[in-house]
BASE-805590 format. One record per residue: x, y, z negated of N, C-alpha, C, O in turn; residue in one letter; chain. Coordinates in nm, 4 decimals. Atoms other than C-alpha are relative to their C-alpha. Layout:
<recs>
+----------+----------+----------+----------+----------+----------+----------+----------+----------+----------+----------+----------+---+---+
|       nu |       nv |       nw |      cau |      cav |      caw |       cu |       cv |       cw |       ou |       ov |       ow | r | c |
+----------+----------+----------+----------+----------+----------+----------+----------+----------+----------+----------+----------+---+---+
|        X |        Y |        Z |        X |        Y |        Z |        X |        Y |        Z |        X |        Y |        Z | A | A |
...
+----------+----------+----------+----------+----------+----------+----------+----------+----------+----------+----------+----------+---+---+
</recs>
This chain:
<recs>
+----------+----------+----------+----------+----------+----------+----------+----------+----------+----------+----------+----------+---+---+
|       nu |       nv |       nw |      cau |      cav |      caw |       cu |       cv |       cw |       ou |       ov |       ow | r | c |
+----------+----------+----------+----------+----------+----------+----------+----------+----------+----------+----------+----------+---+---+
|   0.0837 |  -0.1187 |   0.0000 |   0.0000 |   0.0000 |   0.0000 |   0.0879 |   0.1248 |   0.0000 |   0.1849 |   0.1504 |  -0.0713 | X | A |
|  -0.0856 |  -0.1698 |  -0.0194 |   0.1345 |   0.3433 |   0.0858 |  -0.0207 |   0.1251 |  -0.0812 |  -0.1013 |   0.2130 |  -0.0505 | X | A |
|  -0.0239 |  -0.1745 |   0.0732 |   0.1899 |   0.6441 |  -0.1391 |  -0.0122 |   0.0973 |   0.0214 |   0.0465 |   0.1480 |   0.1169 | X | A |
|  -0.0387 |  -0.1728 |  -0.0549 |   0.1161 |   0.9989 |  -0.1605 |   0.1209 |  -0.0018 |   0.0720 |   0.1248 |   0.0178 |   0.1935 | X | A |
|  -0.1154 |  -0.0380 |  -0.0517 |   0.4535 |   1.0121 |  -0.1080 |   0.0268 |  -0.0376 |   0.1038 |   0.0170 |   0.0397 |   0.1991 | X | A |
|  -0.0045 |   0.0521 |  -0.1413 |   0.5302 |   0.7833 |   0.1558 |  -0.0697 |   0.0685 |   0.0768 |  -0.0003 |   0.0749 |   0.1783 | X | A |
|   0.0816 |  -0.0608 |  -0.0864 |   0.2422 |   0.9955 |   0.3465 |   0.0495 |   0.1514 |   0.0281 |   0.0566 |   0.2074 |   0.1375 | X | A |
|  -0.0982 |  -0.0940 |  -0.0529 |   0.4223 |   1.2922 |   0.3001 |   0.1247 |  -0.0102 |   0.0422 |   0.1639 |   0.0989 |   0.0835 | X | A |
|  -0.1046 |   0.0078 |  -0.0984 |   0.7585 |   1.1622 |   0.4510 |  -0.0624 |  -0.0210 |   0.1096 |  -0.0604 |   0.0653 |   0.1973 | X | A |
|   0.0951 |   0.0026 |  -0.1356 |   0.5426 |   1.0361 |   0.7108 |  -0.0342 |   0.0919 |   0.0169 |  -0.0273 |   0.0960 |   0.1398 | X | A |
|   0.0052 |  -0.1111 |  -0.0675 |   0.4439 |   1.3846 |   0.7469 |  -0.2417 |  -0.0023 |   0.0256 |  -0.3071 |   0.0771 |   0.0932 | X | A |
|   0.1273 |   0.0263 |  -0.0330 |   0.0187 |   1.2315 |   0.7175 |  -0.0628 |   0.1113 |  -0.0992 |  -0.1642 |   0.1731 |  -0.0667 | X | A |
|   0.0733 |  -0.0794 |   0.0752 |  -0.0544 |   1.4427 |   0.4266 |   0.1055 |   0.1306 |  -0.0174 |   0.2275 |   0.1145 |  -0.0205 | X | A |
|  -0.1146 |  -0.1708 |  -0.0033 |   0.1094 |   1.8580 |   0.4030 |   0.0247 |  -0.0072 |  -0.1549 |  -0.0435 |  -0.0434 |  -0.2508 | X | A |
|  -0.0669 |  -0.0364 |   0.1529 |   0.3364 |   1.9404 |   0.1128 |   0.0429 |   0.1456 |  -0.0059 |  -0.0178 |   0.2030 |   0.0845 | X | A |
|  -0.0987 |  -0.0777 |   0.0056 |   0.5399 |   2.2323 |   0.0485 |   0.1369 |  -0.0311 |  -0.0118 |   0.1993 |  -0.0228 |  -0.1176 | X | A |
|  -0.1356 |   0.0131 |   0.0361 |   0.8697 |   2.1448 |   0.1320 |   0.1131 |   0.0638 |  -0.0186 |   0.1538 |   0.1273 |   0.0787 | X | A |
|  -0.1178 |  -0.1041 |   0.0105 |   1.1825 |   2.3156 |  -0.0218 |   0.1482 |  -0.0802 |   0.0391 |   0.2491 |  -0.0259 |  -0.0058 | X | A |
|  -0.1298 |   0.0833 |  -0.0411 |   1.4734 |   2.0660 |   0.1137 |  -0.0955 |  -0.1463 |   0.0008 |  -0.1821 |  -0.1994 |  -0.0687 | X | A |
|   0.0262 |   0.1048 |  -0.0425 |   1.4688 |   1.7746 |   0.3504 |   0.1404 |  -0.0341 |   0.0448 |   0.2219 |   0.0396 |   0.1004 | X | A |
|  -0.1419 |   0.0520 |  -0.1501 |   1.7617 |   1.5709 |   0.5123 |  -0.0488 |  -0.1553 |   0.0383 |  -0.1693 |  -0.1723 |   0.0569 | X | A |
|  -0.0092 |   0.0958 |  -0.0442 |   1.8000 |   1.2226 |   0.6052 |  -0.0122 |  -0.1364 |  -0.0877 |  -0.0392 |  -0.2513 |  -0.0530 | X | A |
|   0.0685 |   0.0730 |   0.1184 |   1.7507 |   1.0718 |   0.2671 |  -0.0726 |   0.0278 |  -0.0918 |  -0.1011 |  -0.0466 |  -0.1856 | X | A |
|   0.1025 |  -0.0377 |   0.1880 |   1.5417 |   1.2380 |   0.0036 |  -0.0602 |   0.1496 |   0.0923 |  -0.0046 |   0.2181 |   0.1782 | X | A |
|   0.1014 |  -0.1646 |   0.0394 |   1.2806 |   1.5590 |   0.0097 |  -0.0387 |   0.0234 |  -0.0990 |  -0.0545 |  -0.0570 |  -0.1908 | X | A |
|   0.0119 |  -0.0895 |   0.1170 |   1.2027 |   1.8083 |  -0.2074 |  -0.1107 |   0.0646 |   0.0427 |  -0.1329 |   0.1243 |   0.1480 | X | A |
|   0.1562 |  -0.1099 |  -0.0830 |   0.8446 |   1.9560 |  -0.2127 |  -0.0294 |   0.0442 |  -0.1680 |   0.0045 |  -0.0086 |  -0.2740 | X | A |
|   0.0748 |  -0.0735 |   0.1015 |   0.6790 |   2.1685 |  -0.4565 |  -0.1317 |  -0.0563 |  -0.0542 |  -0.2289 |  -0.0558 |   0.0214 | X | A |
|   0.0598 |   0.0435 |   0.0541 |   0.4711 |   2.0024 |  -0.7351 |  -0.1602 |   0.0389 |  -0.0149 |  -0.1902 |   0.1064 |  -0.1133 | X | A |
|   0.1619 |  -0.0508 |   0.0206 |   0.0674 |   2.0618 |  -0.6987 |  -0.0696 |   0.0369 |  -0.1285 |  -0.1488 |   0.1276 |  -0.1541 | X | A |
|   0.0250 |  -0.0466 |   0.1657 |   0.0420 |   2.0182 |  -1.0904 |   0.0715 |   0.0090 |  -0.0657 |   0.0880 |  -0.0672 |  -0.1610 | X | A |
|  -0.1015 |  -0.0582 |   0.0382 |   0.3071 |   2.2156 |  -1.1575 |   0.0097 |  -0.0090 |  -0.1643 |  -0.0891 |  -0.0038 |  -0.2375 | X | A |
|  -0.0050 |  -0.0284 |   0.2011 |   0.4471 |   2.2216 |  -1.5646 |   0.0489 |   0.1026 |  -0.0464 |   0.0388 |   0.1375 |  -0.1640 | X | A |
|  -0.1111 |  -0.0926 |   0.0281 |   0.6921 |   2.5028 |  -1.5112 |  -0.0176 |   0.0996 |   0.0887 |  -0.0924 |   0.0730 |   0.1827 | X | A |
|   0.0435 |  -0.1261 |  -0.1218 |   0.6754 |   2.8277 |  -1.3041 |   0.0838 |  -0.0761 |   0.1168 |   0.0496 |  -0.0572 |   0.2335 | X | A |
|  -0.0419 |   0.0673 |  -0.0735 |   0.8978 |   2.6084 |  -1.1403 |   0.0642 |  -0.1414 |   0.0176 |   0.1767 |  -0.1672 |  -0.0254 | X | A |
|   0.0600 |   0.1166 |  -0.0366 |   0.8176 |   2.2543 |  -1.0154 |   0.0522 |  -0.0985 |   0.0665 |  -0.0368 |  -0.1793 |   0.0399 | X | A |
|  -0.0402 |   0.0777 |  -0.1125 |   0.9709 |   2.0283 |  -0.7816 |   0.0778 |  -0.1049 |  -0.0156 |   0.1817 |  -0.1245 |  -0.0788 | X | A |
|  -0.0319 |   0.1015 |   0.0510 |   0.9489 |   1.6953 |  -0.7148 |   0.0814 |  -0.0613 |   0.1549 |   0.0482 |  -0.0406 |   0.2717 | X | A |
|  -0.1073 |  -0.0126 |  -0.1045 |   1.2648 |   1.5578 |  -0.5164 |  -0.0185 |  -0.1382 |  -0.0088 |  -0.0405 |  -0.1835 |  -0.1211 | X | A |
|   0.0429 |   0.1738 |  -0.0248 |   1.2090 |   1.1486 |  -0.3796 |   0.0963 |  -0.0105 |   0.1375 |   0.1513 |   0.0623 |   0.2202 | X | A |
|  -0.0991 |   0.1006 |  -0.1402 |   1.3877 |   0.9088 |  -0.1328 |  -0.0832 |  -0.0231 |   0.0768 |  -0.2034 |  -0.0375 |   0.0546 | X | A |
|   0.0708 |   0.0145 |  -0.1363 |   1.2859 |   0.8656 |   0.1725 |  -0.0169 |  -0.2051 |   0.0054 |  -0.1040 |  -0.2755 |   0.0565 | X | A |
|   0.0481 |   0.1400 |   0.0050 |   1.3248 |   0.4906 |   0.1091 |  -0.0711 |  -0.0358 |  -0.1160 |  -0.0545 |   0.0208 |  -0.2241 | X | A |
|   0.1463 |   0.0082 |   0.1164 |   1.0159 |   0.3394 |  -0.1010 |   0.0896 |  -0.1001 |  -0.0522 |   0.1417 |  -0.1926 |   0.0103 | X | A |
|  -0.0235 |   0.0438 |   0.1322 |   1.1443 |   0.2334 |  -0.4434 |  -0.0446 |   0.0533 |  -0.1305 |  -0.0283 |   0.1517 |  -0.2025 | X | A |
|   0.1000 |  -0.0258 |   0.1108 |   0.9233 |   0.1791 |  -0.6800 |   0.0236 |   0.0464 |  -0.1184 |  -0.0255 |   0.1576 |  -0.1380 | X | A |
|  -0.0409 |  -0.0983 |   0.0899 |   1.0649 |   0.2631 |  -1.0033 |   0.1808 |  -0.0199 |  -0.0188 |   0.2651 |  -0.0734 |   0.0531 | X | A |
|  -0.1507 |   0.0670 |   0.0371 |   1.4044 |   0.2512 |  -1.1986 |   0.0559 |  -0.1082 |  -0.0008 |   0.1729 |  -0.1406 |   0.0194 | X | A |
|  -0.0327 |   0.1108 |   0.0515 |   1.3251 |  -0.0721 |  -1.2971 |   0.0273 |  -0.0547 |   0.1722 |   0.0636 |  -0.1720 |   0.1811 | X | A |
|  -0.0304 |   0.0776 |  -0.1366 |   1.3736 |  -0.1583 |  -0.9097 |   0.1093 |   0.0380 |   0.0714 |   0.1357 |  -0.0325 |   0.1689 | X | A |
|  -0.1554 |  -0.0414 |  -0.0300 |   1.7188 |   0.0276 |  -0.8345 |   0.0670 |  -0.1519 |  -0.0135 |   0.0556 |  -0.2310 |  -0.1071 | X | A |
|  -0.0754 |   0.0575 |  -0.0131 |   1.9374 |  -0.1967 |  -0.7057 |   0.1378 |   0.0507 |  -0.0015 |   0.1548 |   0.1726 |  -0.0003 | X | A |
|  -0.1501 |  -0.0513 |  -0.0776 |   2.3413 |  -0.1876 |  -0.6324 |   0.0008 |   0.1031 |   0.1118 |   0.0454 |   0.2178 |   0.1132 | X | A |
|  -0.0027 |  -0.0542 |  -0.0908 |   2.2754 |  -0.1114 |  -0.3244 |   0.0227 |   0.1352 |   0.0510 |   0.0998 |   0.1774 |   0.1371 | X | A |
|   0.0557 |  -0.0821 |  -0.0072 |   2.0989 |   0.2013 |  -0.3903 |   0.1053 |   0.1297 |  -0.0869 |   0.0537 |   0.2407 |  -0.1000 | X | A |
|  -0.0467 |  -0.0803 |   0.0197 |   2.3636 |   0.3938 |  -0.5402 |   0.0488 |   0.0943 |   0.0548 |   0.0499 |   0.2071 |   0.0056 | X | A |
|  -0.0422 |  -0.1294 |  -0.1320 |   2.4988 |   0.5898 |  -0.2525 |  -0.1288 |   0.1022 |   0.0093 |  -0.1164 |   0.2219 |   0.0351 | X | A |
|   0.1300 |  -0.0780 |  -0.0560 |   2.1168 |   0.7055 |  -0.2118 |  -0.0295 |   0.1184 |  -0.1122 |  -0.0485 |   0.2341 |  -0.0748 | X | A |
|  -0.0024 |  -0.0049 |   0.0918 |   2.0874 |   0.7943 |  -0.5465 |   0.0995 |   0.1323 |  -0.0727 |   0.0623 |   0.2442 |  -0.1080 | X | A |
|  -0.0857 |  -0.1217 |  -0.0098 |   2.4122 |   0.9852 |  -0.6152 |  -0.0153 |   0.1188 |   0.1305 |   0.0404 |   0.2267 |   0.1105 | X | A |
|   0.0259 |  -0.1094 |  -0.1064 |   2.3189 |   1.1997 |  -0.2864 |  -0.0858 |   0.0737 |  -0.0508 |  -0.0778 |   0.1965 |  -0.0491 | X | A |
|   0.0626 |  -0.1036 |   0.0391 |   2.0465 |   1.2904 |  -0.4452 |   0.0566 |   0.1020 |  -0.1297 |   0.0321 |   0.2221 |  -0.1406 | X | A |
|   0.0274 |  -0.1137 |   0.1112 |   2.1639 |   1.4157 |  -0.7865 |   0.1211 |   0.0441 |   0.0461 |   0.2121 |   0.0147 |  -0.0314 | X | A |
|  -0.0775 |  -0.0526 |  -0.0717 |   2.4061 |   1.5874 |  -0.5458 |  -0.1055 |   0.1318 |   0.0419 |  -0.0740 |   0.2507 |   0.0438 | X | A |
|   0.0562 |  -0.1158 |  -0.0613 |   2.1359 |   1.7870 |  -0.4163 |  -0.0697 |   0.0657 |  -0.1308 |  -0.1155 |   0.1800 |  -0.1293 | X | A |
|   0.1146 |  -0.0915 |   0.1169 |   1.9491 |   1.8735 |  -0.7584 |   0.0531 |   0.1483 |  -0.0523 |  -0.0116 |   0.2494 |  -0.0795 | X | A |
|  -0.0550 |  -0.1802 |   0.0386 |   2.1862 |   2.1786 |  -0.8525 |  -0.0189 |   0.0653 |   0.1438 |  -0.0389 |   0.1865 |   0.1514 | X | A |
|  -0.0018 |  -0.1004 |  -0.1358 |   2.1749 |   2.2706 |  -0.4665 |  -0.1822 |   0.0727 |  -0.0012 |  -0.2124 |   0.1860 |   0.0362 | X | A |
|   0.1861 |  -0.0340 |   0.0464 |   1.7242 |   2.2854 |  -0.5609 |   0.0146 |   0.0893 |  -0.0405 |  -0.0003 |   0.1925 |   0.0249 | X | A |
|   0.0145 |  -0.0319 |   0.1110 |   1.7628 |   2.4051 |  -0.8493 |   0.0537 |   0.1965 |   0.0264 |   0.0099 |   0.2998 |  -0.0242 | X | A |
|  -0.0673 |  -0.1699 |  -0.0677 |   1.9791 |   2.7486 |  -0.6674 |  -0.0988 |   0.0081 |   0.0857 |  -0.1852 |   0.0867 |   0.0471 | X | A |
|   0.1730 |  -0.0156 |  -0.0537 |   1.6830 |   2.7175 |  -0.4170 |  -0.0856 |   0.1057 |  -0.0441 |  -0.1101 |   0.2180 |  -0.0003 | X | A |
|   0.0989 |  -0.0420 |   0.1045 |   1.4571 |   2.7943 |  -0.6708 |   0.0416 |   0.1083 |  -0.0792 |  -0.0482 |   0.1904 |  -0.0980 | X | A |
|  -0.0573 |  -0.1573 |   0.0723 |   1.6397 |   3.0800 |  -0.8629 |   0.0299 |  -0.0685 |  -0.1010 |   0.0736 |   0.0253 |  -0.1678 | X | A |
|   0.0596 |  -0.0296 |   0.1286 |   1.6283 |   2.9056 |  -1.1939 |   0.1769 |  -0.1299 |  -0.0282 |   0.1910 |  -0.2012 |  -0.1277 | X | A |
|  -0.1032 |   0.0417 |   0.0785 |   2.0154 |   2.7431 |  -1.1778 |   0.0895 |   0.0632 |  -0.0716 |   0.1714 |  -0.0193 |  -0.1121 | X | A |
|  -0.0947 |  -0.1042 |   0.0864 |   2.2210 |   3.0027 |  -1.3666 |  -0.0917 |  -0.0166 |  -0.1293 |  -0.0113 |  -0.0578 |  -0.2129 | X | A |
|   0.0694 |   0.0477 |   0.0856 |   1.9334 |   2.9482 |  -1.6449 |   0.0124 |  -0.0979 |  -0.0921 |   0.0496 |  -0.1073 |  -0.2091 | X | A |
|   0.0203 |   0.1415 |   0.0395 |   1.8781 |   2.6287 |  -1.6790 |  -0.1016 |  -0.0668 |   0.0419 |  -0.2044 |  -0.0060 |   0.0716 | X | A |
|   0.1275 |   0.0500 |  -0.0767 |   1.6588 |   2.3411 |  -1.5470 |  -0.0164 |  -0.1540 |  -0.0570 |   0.0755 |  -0.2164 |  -0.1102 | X | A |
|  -0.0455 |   0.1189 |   0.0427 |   1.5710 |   2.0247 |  -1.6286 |  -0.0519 |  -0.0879 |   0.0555 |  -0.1603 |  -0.0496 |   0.0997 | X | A |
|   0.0044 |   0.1146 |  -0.0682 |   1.5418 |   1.6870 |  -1.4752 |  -0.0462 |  -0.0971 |  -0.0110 |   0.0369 |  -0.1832 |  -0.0396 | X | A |
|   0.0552 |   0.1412 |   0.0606 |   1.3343 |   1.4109 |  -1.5378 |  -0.0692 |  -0.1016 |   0.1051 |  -0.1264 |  -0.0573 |   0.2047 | X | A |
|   0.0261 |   0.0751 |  -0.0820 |   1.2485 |   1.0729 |  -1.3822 |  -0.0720 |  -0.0997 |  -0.1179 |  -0.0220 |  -0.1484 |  -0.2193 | X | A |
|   0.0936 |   0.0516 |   0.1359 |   0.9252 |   0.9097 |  -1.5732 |   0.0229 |  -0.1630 |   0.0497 |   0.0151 |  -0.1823 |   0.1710 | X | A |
|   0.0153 |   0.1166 |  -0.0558 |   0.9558 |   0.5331 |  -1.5403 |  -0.1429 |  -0.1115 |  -0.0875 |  -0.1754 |  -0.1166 |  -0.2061 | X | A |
|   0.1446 |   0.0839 |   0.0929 |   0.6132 |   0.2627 |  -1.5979 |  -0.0917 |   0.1036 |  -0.0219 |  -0.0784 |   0.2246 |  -0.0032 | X | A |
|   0.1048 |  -0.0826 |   0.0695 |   0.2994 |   0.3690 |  -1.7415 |  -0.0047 |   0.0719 |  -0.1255 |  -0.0643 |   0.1773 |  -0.1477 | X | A |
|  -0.0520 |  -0.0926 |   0.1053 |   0.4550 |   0.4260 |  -2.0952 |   0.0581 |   0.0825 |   0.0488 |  -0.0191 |   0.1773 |   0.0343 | X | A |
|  -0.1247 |  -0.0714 |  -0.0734 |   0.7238 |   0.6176 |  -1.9217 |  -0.1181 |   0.1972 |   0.0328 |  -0.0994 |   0.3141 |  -0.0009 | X | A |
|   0.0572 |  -0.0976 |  -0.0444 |   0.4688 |   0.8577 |  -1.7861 |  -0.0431 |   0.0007 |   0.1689 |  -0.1108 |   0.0855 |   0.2271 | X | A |
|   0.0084 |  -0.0326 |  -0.1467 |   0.4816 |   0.7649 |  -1.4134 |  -0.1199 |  -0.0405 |   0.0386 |  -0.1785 |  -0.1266 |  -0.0271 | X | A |
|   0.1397 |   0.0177 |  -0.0698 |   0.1646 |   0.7635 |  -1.1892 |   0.0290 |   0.0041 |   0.1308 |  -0.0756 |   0.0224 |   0.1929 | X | A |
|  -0.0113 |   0.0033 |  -0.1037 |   0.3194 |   0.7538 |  -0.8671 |   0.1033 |  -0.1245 |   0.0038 |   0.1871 |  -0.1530 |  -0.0817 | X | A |
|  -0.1060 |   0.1150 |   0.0340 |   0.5082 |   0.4654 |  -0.8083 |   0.0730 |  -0.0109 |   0.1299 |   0.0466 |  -0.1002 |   0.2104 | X | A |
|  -0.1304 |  -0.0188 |  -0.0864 |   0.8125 |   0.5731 |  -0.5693 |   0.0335 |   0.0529 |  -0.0916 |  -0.0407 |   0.1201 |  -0.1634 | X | A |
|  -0.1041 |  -0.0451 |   0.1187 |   1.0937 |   0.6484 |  -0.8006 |  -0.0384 |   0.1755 |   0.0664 |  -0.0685 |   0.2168 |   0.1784 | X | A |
|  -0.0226 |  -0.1993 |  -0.0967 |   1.0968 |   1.0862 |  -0.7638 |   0.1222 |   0.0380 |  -0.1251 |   0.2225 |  -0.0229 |  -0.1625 | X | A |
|  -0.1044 |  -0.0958 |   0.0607 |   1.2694 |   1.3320 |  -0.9856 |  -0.0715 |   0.1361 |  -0.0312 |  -0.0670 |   0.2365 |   0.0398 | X | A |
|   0.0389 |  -0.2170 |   0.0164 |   1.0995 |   1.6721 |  -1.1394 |   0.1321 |   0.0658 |  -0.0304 |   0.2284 |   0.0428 |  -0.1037 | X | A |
|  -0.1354 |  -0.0993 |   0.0634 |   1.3300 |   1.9307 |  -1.1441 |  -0.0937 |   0.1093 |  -0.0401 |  -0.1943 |   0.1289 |   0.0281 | X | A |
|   0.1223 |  -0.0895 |   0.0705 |   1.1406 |   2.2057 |  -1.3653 |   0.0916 |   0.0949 |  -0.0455 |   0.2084 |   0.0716 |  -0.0767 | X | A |
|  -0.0881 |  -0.1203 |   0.0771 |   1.2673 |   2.5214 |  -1.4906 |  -0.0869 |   0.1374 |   0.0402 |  -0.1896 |   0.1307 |   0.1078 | X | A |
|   0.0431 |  -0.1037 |  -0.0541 |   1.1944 |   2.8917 |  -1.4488 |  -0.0829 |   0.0661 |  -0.1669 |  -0.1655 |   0.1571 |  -0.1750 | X | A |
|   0.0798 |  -0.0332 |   0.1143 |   1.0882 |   2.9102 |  -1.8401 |   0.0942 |  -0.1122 |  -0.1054 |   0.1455 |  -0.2191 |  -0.0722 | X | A |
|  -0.0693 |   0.1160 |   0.0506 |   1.2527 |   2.7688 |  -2.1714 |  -0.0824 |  -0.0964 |  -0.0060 |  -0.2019 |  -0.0736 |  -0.0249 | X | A |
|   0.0795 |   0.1683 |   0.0026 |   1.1265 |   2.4106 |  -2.1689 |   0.0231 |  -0.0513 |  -0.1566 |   0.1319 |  -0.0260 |  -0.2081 | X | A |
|  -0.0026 |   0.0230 |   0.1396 |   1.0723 |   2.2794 |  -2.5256 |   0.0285 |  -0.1737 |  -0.0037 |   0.0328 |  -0.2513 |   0.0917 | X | A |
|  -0.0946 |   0.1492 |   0.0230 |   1.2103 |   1.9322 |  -2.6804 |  -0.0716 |  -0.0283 |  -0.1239 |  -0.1003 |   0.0690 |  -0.1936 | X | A |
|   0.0025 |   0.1092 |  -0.1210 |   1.1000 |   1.6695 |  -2.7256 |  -0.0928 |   0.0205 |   0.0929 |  -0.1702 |   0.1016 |   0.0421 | X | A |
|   0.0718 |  -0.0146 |  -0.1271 |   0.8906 |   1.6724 |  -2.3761 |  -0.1636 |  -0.0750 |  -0.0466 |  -0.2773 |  -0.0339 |  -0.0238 | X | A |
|   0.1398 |   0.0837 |   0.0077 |   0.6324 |   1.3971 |  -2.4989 |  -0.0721 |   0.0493 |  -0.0943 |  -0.1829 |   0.0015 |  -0.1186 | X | A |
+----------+----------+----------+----------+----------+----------+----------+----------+----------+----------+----------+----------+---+---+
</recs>
């Protein structure tokens, strides 16, 4: 079964995208938490953490390669921002392609849950 997400790499459903390349996009979160939002995913469907393989490390490190390049995007890296990847239903996740919020643009309070 296919994913929001998957439907927006496919390009079937519109996002706001703020960075694309050849492995991962970055689109702007619909139910945003932070003045600023954005949720950054692989272009290849993997379901959660618990499904990272070996393999997948090259994909993986590319991305949190690009999260400070977002994060300047967005205005809110000289700040601060923060990064989270919910895994499972405890975890918090409801989409089930691994993503990445990058959130910032406001202090963010601790603990999150």
């Amino acid at each position: 079964m296919s994913t929001v997400f998957k439907k927006i790499i496919d390009k079937e459903i519109p996002a706001k995208i703020l960075y694309e390349d050849e492995h991962c996009l970055a689109f702007h979160d619909l139910d945003a938490q932070a003045p600023s939002h954005v949720l950054l995913i692989p272009k290849k469907e993997i379901k959660s953490f618990n499904e990272v393989k070996a393999e997948d490390k090259e994909l993986l490190g590319h991305m949190m390669t690009k999260v400070p390049e977002i994060a300047r995007l967005l205005g809110i890296a000289q700040d601060g921002f923060r990064v989270v990847c919910n895994t499972g239903s405890n975890g918090g996740q409801s989409v089930f392609h691994i993503h990445f919020h990058i959130l910032g643009g406001r202090a963010l309070a601790w603990p999150p849950g």
